[in-house]
N, C-alpha and C positions, 0 to 999 in steps of 0.2 A: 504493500500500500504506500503511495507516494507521498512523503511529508509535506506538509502545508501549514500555513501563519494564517492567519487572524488579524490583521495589523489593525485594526481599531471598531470594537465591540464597547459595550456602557453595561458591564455586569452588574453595576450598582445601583441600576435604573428600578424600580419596583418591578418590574416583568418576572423578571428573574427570583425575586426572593425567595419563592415556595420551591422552588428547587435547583437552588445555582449548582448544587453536586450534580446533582443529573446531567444539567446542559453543559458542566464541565467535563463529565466523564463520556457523554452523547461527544463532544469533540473529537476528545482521544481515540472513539471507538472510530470516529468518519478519515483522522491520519493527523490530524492537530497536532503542533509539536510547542507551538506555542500563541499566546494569547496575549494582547494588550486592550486592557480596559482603562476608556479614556474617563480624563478630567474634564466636563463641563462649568464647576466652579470649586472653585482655592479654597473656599468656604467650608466645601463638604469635602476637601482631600483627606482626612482623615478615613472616610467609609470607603475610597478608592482604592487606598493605599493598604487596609484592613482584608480585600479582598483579594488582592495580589499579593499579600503573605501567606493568604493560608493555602495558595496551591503554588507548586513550584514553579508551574507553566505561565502561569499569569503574571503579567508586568503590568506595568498601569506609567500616566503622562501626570503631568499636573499645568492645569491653564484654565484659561475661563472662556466659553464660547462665547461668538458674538450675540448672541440674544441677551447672554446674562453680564455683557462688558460697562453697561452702567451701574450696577451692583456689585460691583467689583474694583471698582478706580482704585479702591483702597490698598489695592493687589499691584506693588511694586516686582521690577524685575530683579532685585535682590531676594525678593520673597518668594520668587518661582526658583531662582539662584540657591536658594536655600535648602526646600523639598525637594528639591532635584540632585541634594547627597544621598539620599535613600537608595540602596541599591534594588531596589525593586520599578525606582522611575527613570525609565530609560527615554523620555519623551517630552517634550513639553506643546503646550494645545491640550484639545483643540482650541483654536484660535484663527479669528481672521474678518471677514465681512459680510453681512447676510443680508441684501438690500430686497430679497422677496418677502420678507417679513418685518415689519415695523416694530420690531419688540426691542430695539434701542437704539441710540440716536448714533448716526454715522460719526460724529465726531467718537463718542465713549468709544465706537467699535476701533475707529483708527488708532487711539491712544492704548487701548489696550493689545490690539497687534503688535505696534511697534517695540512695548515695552518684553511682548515675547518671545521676538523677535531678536531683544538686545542676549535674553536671556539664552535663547539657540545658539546664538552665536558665543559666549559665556562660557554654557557648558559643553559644547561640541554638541549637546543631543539633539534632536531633529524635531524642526516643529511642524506640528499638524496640522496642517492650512486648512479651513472651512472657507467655501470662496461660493457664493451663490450668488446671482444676477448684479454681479461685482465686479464684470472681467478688468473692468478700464482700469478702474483705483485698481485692483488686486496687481496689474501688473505693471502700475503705475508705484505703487508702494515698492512691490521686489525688485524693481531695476533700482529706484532710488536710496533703498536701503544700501543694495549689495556693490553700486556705484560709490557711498557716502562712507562706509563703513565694513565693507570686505564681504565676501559670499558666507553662508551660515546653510547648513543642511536642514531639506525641506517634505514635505510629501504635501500633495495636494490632493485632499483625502474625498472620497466616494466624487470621484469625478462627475460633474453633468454642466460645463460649462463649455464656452466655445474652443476650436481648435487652438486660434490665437494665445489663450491663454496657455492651452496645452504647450506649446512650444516654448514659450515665454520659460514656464514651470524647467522646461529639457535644458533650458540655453543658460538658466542660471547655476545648473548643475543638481535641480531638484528631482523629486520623483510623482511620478503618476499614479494614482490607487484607484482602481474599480471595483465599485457594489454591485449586489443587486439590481440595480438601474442598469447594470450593460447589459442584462438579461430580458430587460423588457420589451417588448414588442414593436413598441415606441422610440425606439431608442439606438435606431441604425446610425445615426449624428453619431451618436458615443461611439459604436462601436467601430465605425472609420474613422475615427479622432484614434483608436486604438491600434486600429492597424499601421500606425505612422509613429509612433513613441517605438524608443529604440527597447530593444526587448531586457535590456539592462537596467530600464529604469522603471518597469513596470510593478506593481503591487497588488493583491487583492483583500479586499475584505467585505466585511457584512453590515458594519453599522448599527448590528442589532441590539435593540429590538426593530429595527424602522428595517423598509424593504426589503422582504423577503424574497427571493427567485424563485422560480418556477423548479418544482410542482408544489412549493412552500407557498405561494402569491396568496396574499390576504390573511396570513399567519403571521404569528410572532416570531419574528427570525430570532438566529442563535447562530453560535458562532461556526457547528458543524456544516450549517449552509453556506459555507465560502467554496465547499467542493463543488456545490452548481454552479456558482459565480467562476472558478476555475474552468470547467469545463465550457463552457460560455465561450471563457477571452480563448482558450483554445482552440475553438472552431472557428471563430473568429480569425485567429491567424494564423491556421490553417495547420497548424503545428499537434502535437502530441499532449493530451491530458497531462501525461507523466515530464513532458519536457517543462509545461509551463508551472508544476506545480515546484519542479526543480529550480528554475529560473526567478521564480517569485519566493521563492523560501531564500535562496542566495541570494538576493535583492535587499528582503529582508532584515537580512544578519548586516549585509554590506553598511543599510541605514540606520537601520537601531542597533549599533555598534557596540552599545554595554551589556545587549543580552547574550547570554554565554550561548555560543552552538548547541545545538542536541547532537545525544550520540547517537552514529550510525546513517 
């Protein structure tokens, strides 16, 4: 069975509580080798960071999404600097700009990108871009940062934005992550946008609990659903199951470079 990541699941989401063993052991049984459950606020890193110790597979990020960056101003880049000695946080985000929902004001979101941003760059760990109906600033911010202040390792997490950006994400030396969404029906944009990312910088993951792939659709996804999401970008680029899940685990380690290899 071919090893596979998880690069960014929210184990700490209520979905999960009545049985995170299960969906954590449902992984392992699908080829899981490991798991990152992300930060959506600094506030509750404490339940984050709680759930990536009790399993060995699980890492976790620490950041604050853009919905919740005006609740959070208070969350300096020392203080992500900080929780991110923990050797269980190999990430910092999610983090970035969400302009298809008005849950906070674009300035909070910019201010708190940039300060996570200081903080990737800081600790060497990689931040997890959230970029939704955002391309211009999103790629307006990343040339300006990495022109101002030196390049900082990136992923631009559950893709669905334009080409442009994709490239933009390739040219600064970042990475690209596909959900669920490359699986939709809807969603041939994405997966030509995927056949053009160098096969070195691609990622997969599930997001979940939020979009499930097919035969899961309309389900609570879980993290053992990234082998559909794999299987997908595979047919997609016309390549091998086992090739891409090889090339996405080694992408993986390449990016989140504090989590130890698995053996074998």
């Amino acid at each position: 069975m071919p090893a596979l990541v998880d690069s960014h699941c929210h184990l700490n989401f209520p979905d999960f509580a009545p049985e995170l063993d299960a969906v954590v052991e449902r992984a392992r049984s699908a080829g899981l080798v490991r798991m990152v459950t992300i930060s959506t606020r600094v506030h509750e890193f404490d339940k984050i960071r709680a759930i990536a110790d009790a399993y060995d597979d699980v890492y976790c990020s620490v950041g604050t999404h853009p919905h919740n960056a005006d609740e959070e101003l208070d969350v300096m880049t020392s203080d992500l600097v900080a929780h991110a000695e923990h050797p269980k946080v190999v990430a910092i985000g999610e983090a970035g700009l969400d302009y298809f929902y008005d849950n906070a004001p674009v300035e909070a979101q910019k201010i708190g990108l940039i300060r996570h941003i200081d903080a990737a760059r800081e600790t060497g760990l990689p931040l997890v871009i959230h970029a939704r109906a955002a391309d211009d600033d999103m790629m307006q911010i990343l040339r300006d940062e990495t022109a101002k202040n030196g390049a900082f390792p990136f992923v631009l997490h559950c893709f669905s934005s334009g080409k442009a950006l994709a490239e933009c994400g390739v040219e600064l030396g970042g990475y690209v992550s596909f959900s669920g969404i490359l699986t939709f029906k809807n969603s041939q944009e994405i997966r030509d946008i995927a056949k053009d990312i160098p096969l070195d910088r691609m990622l997969v993951e599930t997001d979940a609990p939020y979009l499930a792939p097919p035969p899961h659709r309309g389900q609570r996804n879980e993290p053992a659903f990234v082998v559909n999401t794999a299987k997908v970008l595979a047919e997609t680029l016309d390549v091998s199951f086992e090739a891409i899940a090889q090339q996405t685990t080694s992408n993986f380690y390449n990016l989140f470079s504090k989590v130890p290899r698995h053996d074998g």
